[in-house]
Each structure stands twice: as C-alpha cells, then as structure tokens.
Phi, psi and omega in degrees: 000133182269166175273135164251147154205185212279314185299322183255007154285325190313304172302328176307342192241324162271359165264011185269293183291347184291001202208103195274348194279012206249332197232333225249054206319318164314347175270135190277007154283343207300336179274322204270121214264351135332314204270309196297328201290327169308316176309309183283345167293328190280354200246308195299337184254011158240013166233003176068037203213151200267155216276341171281315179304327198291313199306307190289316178315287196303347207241324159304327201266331174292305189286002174278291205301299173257034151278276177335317163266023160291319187292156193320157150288149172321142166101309206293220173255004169273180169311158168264155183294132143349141176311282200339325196283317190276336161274000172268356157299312167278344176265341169257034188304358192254340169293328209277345178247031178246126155337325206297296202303081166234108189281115184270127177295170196228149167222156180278164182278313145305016199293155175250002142343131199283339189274340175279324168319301175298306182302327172251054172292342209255353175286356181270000000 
C-alpha cells in the first residue's frame, strides 16, 4: 500500500488532470479501455506507484469531491467544511467543466414550480 501525502496527491491530480480521457465522458478517448489504460501506465511509471492503487486512489477522491460538494455550503446550517474537504474541492475543480460533474436540480415531488406542475398535470 503506498503513502499518499499532499505533495504526491497533489501531483496525482495534475497528472489526472493533464489526460482528459481518464474523467471527461465527453472526450472521445473516454470509452476506449486501451488508450485510459495507456494513461494510467504512464501516471503509474511516473509516481512509481502500482496502477491499481492509483486507480483506487482516484475513484476515492471523485467520490470525496461530490459528497463534499452536496453538503450544505459554508455559513448555512451545515458544518463548515474541513481544510481537507475544501482542498479537495478547489484542486478538483476541472470535474465541474467535465461531463462526470452533471449537477441535476432537485424539486420535492409536491414542488409548485410550473415545469414540475405541468409535468405531473395529469395527477390533479
């Protein structure tokens, strides 16, 4: 098991971000299981680190990042976030201009908004 500590996740994430076909479903390498695999050798032989931890590593820190930005915002009635939580927020700020980041609004099922009103029109 390797040590991560902030000087190689930080680089761990800029070489993540340098290779868009690894996060970025819109990118048209993003399907081909050749090309990513070439990507994670090349992350792997340059942190010396084996491709399934990076692999794990990386599938850890996207599921940090949008948990973490579910949570209330700072100020509100949640907690305020962690040093951790906000850097990992601000260094994975390049998913939010990726497909992976696709924030969907949320309406309560009773909401009174006219596009949910309409769309369940026919329950009245």
């Amino acid at each position: 098991m390797a040590i991560w500590n902030d000087e190689i996740e930080d680089q761990f994430i800029s070489l993540i971000q340098e290779r868009p076909a690894l996060y970025d479903i819109t990118d048209k390498l993003y399907a081909n299981r050749i090309v990513k695999t070439g990507l994670w050798r090349e992350i792997e032989t340059q942190l010396v680190l084996p491709e399934k931890e990076l692999r794990k590593k990386w599938d850890s820190l996207r599921t940090q990042y949008t948990r973490y930005k579910k949570l209330a915002p700072s100020g509100s009635s949640g907690a305020p976030k962690t040093g951790r939580q906000q850097w990992i927020l601000a260094r994975l700020q390049f998913l939010r201009a990726s497909a992976y980041d696709v924030t969907v609004p949320s309406c309560s099922f009773f909401c009174s908004c006219s596009a949910v009103s309409a769309q369940w029109s026919f329950l009245s």
